[in-house]
C-alpha positions as CSV (number, residue, x, y, z in Angstrom):
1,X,95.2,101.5,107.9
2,X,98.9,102.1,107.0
3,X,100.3,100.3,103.7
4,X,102.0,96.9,105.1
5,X,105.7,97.4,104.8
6,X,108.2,94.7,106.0
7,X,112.0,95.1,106.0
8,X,114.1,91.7,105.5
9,X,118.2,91.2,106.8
10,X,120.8,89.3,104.8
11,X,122.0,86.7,106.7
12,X,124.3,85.1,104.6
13,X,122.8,83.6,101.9
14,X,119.3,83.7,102.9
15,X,116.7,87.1,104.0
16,X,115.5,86.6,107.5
17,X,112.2,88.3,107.6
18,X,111.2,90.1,110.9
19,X,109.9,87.5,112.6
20,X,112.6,85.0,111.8
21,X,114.8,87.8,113.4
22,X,112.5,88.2,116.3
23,X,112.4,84.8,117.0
24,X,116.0,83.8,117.5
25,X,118.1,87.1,118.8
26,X,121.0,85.0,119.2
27,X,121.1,83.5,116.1
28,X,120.4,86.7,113.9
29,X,123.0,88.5,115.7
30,X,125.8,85.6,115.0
31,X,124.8,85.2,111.3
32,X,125.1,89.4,110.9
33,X,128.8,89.2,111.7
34,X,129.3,89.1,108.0
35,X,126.9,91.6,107.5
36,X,128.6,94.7,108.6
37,X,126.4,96.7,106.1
38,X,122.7,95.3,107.1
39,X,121.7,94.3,103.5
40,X,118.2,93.7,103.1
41,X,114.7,94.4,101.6
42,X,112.0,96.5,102.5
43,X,108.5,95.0,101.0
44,X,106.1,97.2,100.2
45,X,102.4,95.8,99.8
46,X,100.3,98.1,97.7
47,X,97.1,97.8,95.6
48,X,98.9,97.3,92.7
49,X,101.3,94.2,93.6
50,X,104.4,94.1,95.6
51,X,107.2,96.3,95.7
52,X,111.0,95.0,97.1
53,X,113.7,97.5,97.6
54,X,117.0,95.7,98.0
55,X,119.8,97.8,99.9
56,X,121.9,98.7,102.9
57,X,118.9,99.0,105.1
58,X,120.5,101.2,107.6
59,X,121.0,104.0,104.4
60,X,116.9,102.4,103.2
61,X,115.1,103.4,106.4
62,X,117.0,106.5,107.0
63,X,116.6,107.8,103.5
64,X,113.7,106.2,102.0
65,X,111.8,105.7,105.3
66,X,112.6,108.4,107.5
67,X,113.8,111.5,105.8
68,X,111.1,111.9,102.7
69,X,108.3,112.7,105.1
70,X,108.6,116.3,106.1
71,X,108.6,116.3,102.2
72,X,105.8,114.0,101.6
73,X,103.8,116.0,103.8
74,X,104.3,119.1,102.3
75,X,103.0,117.3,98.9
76,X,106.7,118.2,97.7
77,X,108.6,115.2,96.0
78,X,111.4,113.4,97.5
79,X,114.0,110.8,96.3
80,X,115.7,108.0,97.3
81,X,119.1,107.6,96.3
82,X,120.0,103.7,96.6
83,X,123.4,103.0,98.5
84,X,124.6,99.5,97.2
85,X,124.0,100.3,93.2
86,X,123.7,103.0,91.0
87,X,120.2,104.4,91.0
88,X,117.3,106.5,92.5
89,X,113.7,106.6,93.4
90,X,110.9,108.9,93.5
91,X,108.3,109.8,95.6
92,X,106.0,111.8,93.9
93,X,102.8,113.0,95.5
94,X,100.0,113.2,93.4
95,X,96.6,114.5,94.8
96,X,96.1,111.7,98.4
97,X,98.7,109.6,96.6
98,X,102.3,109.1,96.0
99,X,103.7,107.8,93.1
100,X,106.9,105.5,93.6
101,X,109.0,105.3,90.0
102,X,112.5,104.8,89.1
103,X,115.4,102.2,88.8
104,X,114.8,98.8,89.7
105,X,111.3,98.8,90.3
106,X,107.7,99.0,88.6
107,X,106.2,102.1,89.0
108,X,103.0,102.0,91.3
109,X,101.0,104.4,93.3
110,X,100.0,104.5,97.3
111,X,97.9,106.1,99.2
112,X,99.8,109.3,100.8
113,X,98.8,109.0,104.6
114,X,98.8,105.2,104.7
115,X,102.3,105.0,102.8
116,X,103.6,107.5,105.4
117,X,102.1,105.8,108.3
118,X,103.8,102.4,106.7
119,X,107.1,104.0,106.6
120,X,107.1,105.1,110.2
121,X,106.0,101.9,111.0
122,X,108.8,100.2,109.0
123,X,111.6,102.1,110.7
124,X,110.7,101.8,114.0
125,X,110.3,98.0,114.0
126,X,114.2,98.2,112.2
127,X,115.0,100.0,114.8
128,X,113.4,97.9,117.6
129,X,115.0,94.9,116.0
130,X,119.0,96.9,116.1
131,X,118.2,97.2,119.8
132,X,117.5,94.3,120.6
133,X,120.0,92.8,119.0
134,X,122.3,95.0,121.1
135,X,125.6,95.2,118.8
136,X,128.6,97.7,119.8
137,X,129.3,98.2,116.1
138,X,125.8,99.1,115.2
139,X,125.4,101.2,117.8
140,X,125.9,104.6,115.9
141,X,123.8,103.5,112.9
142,X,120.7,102.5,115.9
143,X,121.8,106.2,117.4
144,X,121.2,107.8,114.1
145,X,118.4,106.3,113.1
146,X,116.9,107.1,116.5
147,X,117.4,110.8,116.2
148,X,115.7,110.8,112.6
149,X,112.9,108.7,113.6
150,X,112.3,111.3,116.4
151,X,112.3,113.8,114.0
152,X,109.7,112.2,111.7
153,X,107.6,111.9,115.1
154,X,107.5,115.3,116.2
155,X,106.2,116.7,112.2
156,X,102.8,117.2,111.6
157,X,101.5,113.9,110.7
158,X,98.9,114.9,107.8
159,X,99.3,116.9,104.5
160,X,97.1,119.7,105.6
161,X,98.5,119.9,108.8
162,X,102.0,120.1,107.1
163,X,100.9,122.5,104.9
164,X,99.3,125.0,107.5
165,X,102.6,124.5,109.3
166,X,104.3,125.5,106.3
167,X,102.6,128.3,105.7
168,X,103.3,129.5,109.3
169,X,106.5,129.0,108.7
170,X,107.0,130.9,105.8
171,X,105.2,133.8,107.7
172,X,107.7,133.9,110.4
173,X,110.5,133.9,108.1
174,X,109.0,137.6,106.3
């Protein structure tokens, strides 16, 4: 079972969850007009408690959702450099987990395949939302995302399979 993980928009004052944004297309895409950026959360559920990630959410699924996997996979670390404010965190896989640590945020552990299957997850329901709320200007931002979400499909979706892939690698490159 992947870890629940739930990404949130700014629309003006208040976050619209996914469903609220699901549920009136119309309304979210009116009230993101002064949103240019996508603010937002993404809501991590794991053992330990909840974990919120406030940022531009086009730079959060990209770069916390999207492009740590390939490294996640090969049980290397990855970070997350946060757009709106000065900080960072880090995925750090330890044995079947990953431990999440750095600014803003509790440190807290996850379970490596479920985590992974919870970010893909994430993104692709962001990026489901961005089409269907069919805005011109975020059209390059849904294009991007697109083309790094394909590229998270087409690696090897467990460690050891990463790893054995890796290792191939590494022998064609001798």
């Amino acid at each position: 079972m992947n870890t629940p993980i739930h990404f949130a928009l700014r629309i003006g004052r208040r976050l619209a969850d996914e469903a609220a944004l699901a549920a009136d297309i119309a309304a979210t895409r009116a009230g993101l007009a002064d949103n240019e950026s996508l603010e937002g959360t993404i809501t991590l559920d794991l053992p330990t408690g909840e974990m919120v990630i406030e940022d531009d959410l086009h730079a959060a699924i990209q770069n916390f959702c999207l492009l740590p996997i390939p490294k996640l996979l090969a049980r290397q670390p990855a970070t997350y450099l946060f757009f709106s404010y000065a900080g960072q965190l880090q995925l750090s896989p330890v044995g079947d987990e990953v431990e999440l640590s750095g600014d803003f945020i509790e440190a807290a552990r996850a379970p490596l395949q479920p985590l992974i299957g919870g970010l893909l997850a994430c993104a692709e329901r962001f990026i489901g939302c961005l089409r269907a709320l069919e805005m011109p200007e975020h059209a390059e931002t849904l294009a991007q995302l697109e083309r790094h979400l394909a590229a998270a499909l087409t690696r090897p979706q467990s460690a050891d399979q990463a790893v054995d892939d890796q290792a191939a690698d590494d022998l064609g490159n001798q």
